[in-house]
MIRO-5632 format. One record per residue: residue in three letters; x, y, z of N, C-alpha, C in turn. Coordinates in pm, whole numbers, plus 50000, padded with zeros to 5 digits. Atoms other than C-alpha are relative to their C-alpha. Layout:
! MIRO-5632
ALAXYZXYZXYZ/...
//
This chain:
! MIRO-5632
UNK500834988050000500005000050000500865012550000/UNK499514987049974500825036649954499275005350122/UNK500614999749924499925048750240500565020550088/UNK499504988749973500455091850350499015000850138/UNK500595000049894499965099050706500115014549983/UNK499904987149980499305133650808499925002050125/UNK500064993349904500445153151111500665009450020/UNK499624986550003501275183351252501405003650108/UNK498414999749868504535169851530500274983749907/UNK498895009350012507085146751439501354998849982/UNK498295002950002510875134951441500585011349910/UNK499105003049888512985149751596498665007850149/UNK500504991549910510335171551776499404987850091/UNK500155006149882509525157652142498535000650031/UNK501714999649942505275155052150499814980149955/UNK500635013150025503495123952205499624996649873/UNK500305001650100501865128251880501144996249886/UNK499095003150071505325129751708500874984750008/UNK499815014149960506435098451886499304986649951/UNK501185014550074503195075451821500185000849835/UNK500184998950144502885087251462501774995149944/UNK498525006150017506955076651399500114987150000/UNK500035008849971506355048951573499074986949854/UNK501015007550106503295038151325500664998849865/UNK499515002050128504895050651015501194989449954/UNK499285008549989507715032951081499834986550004/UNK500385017349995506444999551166499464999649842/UNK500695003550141504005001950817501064997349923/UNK498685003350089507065005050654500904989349983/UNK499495013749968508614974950795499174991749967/UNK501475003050083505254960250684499784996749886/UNK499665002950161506084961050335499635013749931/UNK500494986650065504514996850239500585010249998/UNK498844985250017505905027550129498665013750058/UNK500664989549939504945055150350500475011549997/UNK499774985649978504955092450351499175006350109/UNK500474998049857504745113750663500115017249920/UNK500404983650006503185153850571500195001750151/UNK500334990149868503885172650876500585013249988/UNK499524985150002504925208250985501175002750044/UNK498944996249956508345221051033500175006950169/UNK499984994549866509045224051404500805010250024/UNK499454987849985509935255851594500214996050165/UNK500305001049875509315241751956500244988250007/UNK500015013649909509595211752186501464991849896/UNK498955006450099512975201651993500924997250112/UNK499505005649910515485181852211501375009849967/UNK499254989950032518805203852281500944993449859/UNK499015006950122521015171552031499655006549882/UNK499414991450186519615189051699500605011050025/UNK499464987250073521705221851774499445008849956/UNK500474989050058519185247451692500394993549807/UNK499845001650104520005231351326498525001349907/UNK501104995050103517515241751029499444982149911/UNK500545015450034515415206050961500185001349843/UNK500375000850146515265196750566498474999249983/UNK501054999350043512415204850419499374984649897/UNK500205007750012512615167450303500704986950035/UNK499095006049974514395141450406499554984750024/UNK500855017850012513935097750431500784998450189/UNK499635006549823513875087150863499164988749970/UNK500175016749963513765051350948499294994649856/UNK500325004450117512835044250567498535004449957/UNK501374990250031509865071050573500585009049952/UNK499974984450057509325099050330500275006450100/UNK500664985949900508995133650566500265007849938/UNK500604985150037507735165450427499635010050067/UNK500864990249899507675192850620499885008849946/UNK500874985050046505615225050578500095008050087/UNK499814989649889506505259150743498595002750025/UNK501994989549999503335277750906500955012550018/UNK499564985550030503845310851010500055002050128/UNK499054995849898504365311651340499994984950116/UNK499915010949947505755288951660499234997850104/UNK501054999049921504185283751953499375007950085/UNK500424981349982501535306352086498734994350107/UNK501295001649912498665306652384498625005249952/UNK500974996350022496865326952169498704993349906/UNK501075004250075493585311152007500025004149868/UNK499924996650098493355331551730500904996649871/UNK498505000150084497215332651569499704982650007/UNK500005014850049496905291851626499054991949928/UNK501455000350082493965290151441500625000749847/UNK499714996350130495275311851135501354989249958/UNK499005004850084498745292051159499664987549984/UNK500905013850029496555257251168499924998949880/UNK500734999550127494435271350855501104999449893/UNK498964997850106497535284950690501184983949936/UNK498895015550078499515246150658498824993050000/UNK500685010250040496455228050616499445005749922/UNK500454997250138495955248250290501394996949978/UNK498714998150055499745246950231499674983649982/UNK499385013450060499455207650273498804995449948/UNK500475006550092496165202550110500415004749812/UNK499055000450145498355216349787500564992649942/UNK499435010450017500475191849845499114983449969/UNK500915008650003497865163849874499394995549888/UNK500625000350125496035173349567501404996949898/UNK499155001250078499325174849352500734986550021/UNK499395011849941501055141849499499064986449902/UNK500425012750020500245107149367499304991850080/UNK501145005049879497155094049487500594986450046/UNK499855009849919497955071249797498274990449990/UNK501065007750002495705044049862499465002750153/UNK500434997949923495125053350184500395011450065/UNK499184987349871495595087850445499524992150136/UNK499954998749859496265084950822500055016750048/UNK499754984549951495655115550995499945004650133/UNK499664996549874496295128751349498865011450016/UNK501064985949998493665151551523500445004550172/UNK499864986850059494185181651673501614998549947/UNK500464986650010494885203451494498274996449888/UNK500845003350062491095203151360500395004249868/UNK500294995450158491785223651048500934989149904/UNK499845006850024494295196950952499224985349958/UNK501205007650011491755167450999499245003249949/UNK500934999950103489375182750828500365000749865/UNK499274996950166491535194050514500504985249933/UNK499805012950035492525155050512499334988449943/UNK501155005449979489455140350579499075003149824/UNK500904996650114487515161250304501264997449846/UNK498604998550176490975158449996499494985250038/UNK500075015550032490195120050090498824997149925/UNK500895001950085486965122950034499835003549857/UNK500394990850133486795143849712501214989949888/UNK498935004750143489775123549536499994980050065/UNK500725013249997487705088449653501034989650049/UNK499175005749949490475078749894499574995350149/UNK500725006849796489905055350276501155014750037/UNK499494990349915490575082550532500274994350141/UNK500105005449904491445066850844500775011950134/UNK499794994449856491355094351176500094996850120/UNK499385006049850493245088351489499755013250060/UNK500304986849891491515113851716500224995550106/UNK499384999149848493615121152027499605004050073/UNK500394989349860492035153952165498475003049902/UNK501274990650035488305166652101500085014850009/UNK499954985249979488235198651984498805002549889/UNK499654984649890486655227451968499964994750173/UNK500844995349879485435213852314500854999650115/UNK498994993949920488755212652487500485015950004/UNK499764986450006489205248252404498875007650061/UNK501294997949977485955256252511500024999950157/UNK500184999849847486305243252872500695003850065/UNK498574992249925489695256552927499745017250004/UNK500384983050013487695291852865501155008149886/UNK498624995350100490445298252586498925007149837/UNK501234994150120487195301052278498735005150094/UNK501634997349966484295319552396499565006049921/UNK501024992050092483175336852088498774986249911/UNK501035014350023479755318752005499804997249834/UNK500265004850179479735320951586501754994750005/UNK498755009049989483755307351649500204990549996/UNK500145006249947482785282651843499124993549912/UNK500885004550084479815270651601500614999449895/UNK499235003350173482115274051281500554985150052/UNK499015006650040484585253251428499194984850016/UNK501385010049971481985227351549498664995649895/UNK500235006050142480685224851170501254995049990/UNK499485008350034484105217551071500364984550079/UNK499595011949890484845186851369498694993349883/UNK501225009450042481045171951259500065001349828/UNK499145000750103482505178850898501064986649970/UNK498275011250014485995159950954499074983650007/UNK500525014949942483625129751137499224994349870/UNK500485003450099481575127850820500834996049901/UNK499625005950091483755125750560501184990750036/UNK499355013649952486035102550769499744985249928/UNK499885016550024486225065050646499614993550146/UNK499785007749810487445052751028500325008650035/UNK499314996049929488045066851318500434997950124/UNK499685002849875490085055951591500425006450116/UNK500114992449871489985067551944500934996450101/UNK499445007749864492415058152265498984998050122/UNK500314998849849489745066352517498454995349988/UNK501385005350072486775047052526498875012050036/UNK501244991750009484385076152654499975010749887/UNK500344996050098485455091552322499075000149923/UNK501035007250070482835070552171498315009550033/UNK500914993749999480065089452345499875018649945/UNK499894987750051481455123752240499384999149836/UNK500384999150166481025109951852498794995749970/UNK501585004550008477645091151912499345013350030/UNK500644986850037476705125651991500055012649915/UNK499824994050113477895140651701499384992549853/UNK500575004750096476185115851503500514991749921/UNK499195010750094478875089651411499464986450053/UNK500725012149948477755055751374501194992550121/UNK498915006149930479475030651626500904993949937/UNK499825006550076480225010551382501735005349914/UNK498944988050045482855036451221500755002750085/UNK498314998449918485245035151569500204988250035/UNK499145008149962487635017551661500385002650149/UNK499244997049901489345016951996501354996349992/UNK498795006749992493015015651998501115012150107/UNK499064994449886495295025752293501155004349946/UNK498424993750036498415045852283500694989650013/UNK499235011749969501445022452269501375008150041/UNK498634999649910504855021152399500714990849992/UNK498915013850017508165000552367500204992750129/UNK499775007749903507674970052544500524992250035/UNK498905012750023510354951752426501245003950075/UNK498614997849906513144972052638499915000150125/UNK500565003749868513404964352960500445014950111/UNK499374985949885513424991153286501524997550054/UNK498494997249969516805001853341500195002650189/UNK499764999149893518245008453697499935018850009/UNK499894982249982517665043253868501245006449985/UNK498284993149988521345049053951500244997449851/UNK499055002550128521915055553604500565013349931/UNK499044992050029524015080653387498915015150023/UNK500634988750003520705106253377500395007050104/UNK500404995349869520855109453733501585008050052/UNK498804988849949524715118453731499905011849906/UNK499674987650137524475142153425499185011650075/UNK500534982349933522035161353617499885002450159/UNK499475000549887523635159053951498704997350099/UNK501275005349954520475137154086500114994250131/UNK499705013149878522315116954343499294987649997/UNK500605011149988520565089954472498604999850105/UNK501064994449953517885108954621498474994049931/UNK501475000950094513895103254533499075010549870/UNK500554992650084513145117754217498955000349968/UNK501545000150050509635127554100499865008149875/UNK499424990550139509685139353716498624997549971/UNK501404995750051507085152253509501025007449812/UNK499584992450144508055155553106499054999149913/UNK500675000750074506425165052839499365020550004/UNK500634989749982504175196952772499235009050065/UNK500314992849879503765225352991498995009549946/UNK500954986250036500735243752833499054999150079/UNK501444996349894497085251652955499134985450041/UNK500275010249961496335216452962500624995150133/UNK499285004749933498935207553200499995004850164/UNK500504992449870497945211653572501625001350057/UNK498325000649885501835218253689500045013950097/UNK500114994649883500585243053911500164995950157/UNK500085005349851499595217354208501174995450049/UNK498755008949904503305196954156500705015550018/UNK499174991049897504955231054216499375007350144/UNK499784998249840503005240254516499784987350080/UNK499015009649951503575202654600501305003050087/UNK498025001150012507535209254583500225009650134/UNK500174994949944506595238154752499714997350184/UNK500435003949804505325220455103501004994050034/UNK498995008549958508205199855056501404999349974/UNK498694991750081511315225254969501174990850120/UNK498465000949959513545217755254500224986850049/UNK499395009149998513665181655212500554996949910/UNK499075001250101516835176755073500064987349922/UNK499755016250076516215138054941499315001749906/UNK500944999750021513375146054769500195012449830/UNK500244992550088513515163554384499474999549890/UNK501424999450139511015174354112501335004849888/UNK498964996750106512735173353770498625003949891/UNK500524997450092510615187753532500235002549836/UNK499415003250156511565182453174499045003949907/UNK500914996250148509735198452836500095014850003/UNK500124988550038508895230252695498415002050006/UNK501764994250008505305250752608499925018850060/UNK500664988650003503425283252633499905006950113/UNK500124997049879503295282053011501054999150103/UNK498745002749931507005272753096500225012050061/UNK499344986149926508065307553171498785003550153/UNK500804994549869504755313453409500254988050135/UNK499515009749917506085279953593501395000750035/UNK498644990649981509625294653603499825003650070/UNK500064987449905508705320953747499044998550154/UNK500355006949906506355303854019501134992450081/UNK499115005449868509445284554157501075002550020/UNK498974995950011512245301554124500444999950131/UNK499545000849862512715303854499500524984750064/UNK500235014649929512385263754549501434993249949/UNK498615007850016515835242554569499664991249901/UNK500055013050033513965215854493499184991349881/UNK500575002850164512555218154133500925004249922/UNK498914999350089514535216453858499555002849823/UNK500704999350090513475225953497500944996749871/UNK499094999650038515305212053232499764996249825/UNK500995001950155514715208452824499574992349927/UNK500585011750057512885189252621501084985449968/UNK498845012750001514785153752596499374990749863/UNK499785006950109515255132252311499454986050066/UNK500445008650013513425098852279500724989350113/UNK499015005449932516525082052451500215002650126/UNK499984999949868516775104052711499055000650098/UNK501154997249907513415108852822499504983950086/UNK500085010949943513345067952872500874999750093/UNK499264999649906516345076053073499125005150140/UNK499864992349870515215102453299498254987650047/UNK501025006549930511875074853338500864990750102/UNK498835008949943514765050753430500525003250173/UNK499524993449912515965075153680499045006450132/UNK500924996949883512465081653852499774988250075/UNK500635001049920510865076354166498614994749966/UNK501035000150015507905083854051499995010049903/UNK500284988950106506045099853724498815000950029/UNK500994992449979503745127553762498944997749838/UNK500394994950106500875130453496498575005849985/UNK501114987349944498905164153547499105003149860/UNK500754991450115495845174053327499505011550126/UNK500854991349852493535204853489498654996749991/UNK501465002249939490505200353658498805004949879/UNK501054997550063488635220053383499794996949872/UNK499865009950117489045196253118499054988149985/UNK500585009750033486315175753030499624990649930/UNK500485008950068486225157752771501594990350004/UNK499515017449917488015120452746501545004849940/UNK498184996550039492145121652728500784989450074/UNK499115010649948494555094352790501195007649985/UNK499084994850074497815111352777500934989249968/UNK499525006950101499915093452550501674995150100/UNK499445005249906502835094852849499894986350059/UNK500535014949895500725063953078500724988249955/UNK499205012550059502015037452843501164999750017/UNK498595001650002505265048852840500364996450176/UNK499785003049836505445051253229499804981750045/UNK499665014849955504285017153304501134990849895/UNK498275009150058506635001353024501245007950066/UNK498694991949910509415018553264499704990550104/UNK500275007649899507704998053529500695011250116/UNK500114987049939507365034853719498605001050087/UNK501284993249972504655042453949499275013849957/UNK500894987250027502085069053818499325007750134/UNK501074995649965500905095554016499195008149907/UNK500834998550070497865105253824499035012250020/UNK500944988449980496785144753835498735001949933/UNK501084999950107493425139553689498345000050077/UNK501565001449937489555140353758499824984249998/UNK500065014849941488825107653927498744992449944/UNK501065010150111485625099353675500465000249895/UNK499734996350150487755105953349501174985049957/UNK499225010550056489495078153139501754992950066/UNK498785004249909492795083553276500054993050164/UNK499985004049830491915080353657499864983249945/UNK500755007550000489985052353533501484982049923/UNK498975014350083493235029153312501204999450126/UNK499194998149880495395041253621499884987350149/UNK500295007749872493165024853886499614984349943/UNK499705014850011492684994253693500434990349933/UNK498385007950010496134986053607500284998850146/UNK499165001249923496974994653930501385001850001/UNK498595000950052499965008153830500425016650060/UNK499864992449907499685037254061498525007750085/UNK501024992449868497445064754275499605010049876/UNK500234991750008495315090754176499615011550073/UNK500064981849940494885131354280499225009449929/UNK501434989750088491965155254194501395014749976/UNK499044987350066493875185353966499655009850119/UNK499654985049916494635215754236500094993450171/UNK500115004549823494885194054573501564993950012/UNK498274997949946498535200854639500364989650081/UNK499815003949840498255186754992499714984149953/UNK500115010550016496585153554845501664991749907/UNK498485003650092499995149854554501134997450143/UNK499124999749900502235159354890499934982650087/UNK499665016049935501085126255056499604989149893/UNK499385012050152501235103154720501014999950035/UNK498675000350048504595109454695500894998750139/UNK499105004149846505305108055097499804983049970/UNK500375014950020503505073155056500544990549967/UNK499765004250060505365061254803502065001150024/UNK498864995849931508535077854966500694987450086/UNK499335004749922508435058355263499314984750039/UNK500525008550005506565026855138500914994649882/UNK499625007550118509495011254869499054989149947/UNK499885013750054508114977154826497915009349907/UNK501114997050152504574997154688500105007449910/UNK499764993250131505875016554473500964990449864/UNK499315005350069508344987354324498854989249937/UNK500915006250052504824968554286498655006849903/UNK500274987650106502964997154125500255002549895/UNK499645001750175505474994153862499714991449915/UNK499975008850006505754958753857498264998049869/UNK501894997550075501444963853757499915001049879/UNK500384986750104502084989353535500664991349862/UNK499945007750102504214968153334499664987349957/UNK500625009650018502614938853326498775003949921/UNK501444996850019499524956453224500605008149867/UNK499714997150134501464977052925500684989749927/UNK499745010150090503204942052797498734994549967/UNK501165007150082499484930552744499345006049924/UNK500884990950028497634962152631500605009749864/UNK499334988850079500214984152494501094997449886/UNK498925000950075502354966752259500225006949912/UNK500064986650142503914991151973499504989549874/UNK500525006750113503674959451699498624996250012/UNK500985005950038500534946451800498905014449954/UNK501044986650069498814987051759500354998149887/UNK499474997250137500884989051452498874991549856/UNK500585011050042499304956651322498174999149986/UNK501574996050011495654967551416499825009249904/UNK499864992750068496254998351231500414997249845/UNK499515008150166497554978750928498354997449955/UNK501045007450073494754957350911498545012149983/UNK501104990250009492034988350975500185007949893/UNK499894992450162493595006950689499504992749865/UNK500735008750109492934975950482498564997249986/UNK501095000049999489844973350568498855009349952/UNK500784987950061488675008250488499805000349874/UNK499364998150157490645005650144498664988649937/UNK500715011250093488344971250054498415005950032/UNK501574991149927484904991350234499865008349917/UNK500204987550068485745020450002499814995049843/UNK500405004450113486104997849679498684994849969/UNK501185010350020483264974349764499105012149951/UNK501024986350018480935014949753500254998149865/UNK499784997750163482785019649412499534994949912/UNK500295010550090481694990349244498784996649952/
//
C-alpha cells in the first residue's frame, strides 16, 4: 500500500503525537509499504542534540518519506494566531495532497482540527479511505479551558469537527468515553475503533542509579519527574506548590523536563524552590532515561478539562515499570486505566496537599511503589504493545481501502 499519514509533530520534535505517529509510520514500513509522513516544520519542543540546526524540508527517517511544511508562526497561547497558523499549513498541505500521487490510503492525526478536516475532506473528494486517529476533542477542549468563547467561532469550528467525522472512512479513538462524544455528534458506532496509545515493550526498565541521574547531579535521592508539555492543559501548578510544602527536604527532587506556552509562568512560580529543577525537552533516549531515573512519574491534566484524554505518556510510564501519580479528575478515562492497572494512585487537579502525601506514601513505602510498577508493566506488555497497535492499524487501513472499493463498484 501507499499509504500518507498526516500530522502536525514529528521526528525529531519531542510530542506524544510525534512519537506515536513515527512509531506507526515506521512499523508500516517494515510492513512492506511505502509511506509518507506530511507534517509541519518544528519551531518548539525540539530536544537540545539537533543544535538549533535548520530541519530539511525533506528528508527519508527510518525508511519514511517526511515533508515538512513551514506555518507562520511557533508556539503561541493565543487562540486566534493558532487558528490562522493551523488554517495556513492545512491549505499549504492540502496543495500538496492534491498534487502528489494518489495514495491508497491517508492516516491523519487530530488536533489540529483544520488539519483533519483538510485530510478528511481531499480524501473524500479524490475517493480515497481516510482513516482518523483522534487524540484530543476539539473545539470542546478549548471551550472548557475558557480559551474560545466567541459563540459564531465556536459554532464554525463545530461544523468543521462534525465535517471531519463525516467525511472520515474510520476513526480511531484511545479513550473509550470518546465514543460517546462521537455518538453525539452523530457517528455511527460502527465507524470507531478503539486503539490505545502504545509504547516500547520490548526494552526492559533500566536501573535508577543511572548516567541521567549523574548528568544532572540527581544523586541517589527520590526523584519525582514530570516531562512532556507545559501548556494550559497541563495542571503543573499543584506539583509546584507540591515541591513547595516539601522545599527543605533535601532527598526529595522534582525534575521537570519539556517546553510550552506556560514554561516561563512555571519558572517564574518556583524560582525560589531548591527543589525543582526545569530542564529541556529530551530526546526519545533520554526521556526513557530520565523514566529510568524516577521515583515516581507525575501526569497532570487540569480540573477544567472535560472531555476524554489518555495522555499518550501512561504507556510509556508503566513500560518503565514506574509508578504513576495521576493528576486527573477521578471519573475521566485516565483516573479510570490508572486504577485498573493498578499501576499507581490518583489526585483531583489543584489538591497540592493530596499529591504531597502520594509521593510521601510512596517515599516511605518502597516495596509499593516497586509493585505499582511491577502492575504497570505487566499491564502495558498486554495492552500496549507498539507491533501489535501497529498491526491493528495495518489491518484497519485495509479494511477501509476494501469498504471504500466494495461502495465503488
Amino acid at each position: 500500500m501507499r499509504i500518507l499519514m498526516i500530522v502536525d509533530r514529528y521526528h525529531p520534535e519531542v510530542r506524544s503525537a510525534a512519537h506515536l505517529f513515527q512509531d506507526l509510520a515506521e512499523g508500516l514500513h517494515r510492513a512492506g509499504h511505502q509511506v509518507t509522513v506530511l507534517t509541519k516544520m518544528p519551531r518548539a519542543n525540539l530536544p537540545p542534540t539537533t543544535g538549533g540546526a535548520a530541519l530539511p524540508a525533506r528528508e527519508s527517517v527510518g525508511g519514511v518519506e517526511v515533508v515538512r511544511i513551514r506555518g507562520l508562526f511557533a508556539a503561541t497561547s493565543t487562540v486566534p494566531l493558532r487558528a490562522l497558523d493551523e488554517a495556513y499549513v492545512a491549505l499549504r498541505m492540502a496543495r500538496d495532497v492534491a498534487a502528489r500521487q494518489r495514495p491508497d490510503a491517508i492516516v491523519v492525526y487530530s488536533p489540529p482540527l483544520p488539519l483533519a478536516a483538510m485530510a478528511a475532506v481531499a480524501a473524500r473528494l479524490r475517493g480515497i479511505s481516510c482513516v482518523l486517529n483522534l487524540h484530543d476533542i476539539y473545539p470542546a477542549m478549548v471551550v472548557e479551558m475558557g480559551k474560545l468563547r466567541n459563540p459564531a467561532a465556536i459554532k464554525l469550528a463545530q461544523m468543521l469537527e462534525r465535517l471531519t467525522y463525516r467525511c472520515a472512512t474510520h476513526i480511531v479513538v484511545p479513550a473509550k468515553r470518546s465514543r460517546e462524544v462521537l455518538a453525539r455528534n452523530g457517528v455511527r458506532q460502527d465507524k470507531i475503533d478503539l486503539v490505545p496509545n502504545w509504547a516500547d515493550t520490548e526494552a526492559v526498565p533500566g536501573k535508577k542509579l543511572n548516567d541521567f541521574r549523574v548528568r544532572h547531579a540527581l544523586g541517589a535521592g527520590f526523584v519525582v519527574s514530570y516531562a512532556g508539555v507545559m501548556g494550559i492543559y497541563q495542571d503543573i501548578g499543584t506539583v509546584i506548590e507540591s515541591a513547595r510544602r516539601m522545599c527543605w527536604e533535601a532527598d526529595i527532587s522534582f525534575v521537570l523536563a519539556g517546553d510550552g506556552v506556560c514554561l516561563p509562568q512555571w519558572k517564574s512560580a518556583a524560582r525560589e524552590l531548591p527543589n525543582v529543577r526545569f530542564i529541556p525537552p529530551l530526546s526519545r533516549q533520554e526521556y526513557r532515561e530520565l523514566l529510568d531515573a524516577s521515583d515516581v512519574c507525575l501526569v497532570p491534566l487540569s480540573g477544567e478539562l472535560l472531555s476524554p484524554a489518555i495522555p499518550g505518556k501512561i504507556p510509556s510510564i508503566m513500560a518503565a515499570g514506574r509508578p504513576i501519580i495521576a493528576i486527573v479528575p477521578p471519573d475521566k478515562d485516565a483516573a479510570e486505566l490508572v486504577n485498573l492497572s493498578q499501576s499507581g494512585m490518583v489526585v483531583r487537579p489543584g489538591d497540592a496537599a493530596g499529591l504531597e502525601r502520594a509521593i510521601r506514601r510512596l517515599l516511605q513505602d518502597p516495596e509499593l511503589a516497586r509493585q505499582l510498577g511491577l502492575n504497570g508493566r505487566r499491564y502495558a506488555e498486554k495492552e500496549f504493545g507498539r507491533s501489535q497497535a501497529v498491526r491493528r492499524f495495518e489491518n484497519l487501513i485495509l479494511e477501509t481501502i476494501q469498504q471504500r472499493k466494495a461502495k465503488s463498484a
